[in-house]
C-alpha positions in Angstrom: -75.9 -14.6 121.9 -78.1 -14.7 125.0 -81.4 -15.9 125.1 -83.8 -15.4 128.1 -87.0 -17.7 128.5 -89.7 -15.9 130.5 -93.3 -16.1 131.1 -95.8 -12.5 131.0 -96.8 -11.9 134.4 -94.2 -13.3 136.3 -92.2 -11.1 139.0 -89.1 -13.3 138.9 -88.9 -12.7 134.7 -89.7 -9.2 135.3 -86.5 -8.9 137.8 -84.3 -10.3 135.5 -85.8 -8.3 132.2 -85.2 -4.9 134.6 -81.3 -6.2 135.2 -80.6 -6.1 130.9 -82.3 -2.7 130.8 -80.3 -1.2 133.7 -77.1 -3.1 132.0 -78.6 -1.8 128.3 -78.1 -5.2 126.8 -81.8 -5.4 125.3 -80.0 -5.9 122.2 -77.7 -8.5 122.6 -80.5 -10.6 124.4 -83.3 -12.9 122.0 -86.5 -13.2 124.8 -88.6 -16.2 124.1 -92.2 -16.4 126.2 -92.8 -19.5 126.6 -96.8 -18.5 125.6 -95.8 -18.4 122.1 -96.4 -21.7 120.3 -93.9 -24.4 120.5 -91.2 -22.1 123.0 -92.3 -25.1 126.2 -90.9 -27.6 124.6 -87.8 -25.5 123.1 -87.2 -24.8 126.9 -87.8 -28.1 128.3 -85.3 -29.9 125.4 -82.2 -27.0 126.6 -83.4 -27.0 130.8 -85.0 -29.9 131.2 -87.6 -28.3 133.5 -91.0 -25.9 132.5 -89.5 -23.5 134.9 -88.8 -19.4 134.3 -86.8 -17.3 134.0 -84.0 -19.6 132.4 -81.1 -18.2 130.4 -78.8 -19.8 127.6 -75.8 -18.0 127.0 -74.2 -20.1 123.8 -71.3 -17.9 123.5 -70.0 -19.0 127.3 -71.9 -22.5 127.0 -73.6 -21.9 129.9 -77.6 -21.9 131.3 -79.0 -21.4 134.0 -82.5 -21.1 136.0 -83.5 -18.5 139.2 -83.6 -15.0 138.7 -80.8 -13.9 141.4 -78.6 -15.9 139.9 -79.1 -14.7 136.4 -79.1 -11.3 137.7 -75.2 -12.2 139.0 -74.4 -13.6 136.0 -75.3 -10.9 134.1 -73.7 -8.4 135.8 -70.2 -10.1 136.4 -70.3 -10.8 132.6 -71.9 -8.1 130.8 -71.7 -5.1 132.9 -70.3 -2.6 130.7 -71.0 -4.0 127.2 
């Protein structure tokens, strides 16, 4: 399961949230906006920082923060799903 951490408004979030619709992997991704009540601190106890767009991948164990790199990720790894 992938879960993305994003903020409404920001362009870096919105590159990232346009890479799983070209890949079609809305489904397989949870998106928590760090507006909602309590989803800061969720993201600072897995990243350590208050910083967006950050994505946990538990399957792979692996997260990670900056949108380019996210973008890589997801395509090396879920292109195709």
């Amino acid at each position: 399961m992938l879960t993305l951490y994003v903020k409404t408004g920001c362009p870096f979030c919105a590159k990232v949230k346009n890479a799983v619709a070209e890949l079609g992997i809305e489904d397989q991704i949870e998106e928590r906006n760090i507006a909602e009540d309590g989803v800061v601190d969720e993201l600072i106890e897995k990243g350590g920082q208050k910083m967006v767009p950050f994505l946990v991948d538990s399957e792979r164990e692996v997260s990670m923060y900056e949108s380019d790199d996210i973008v890589a990720y997801l395509n090396e790894h879920y292109a195709g799903s």
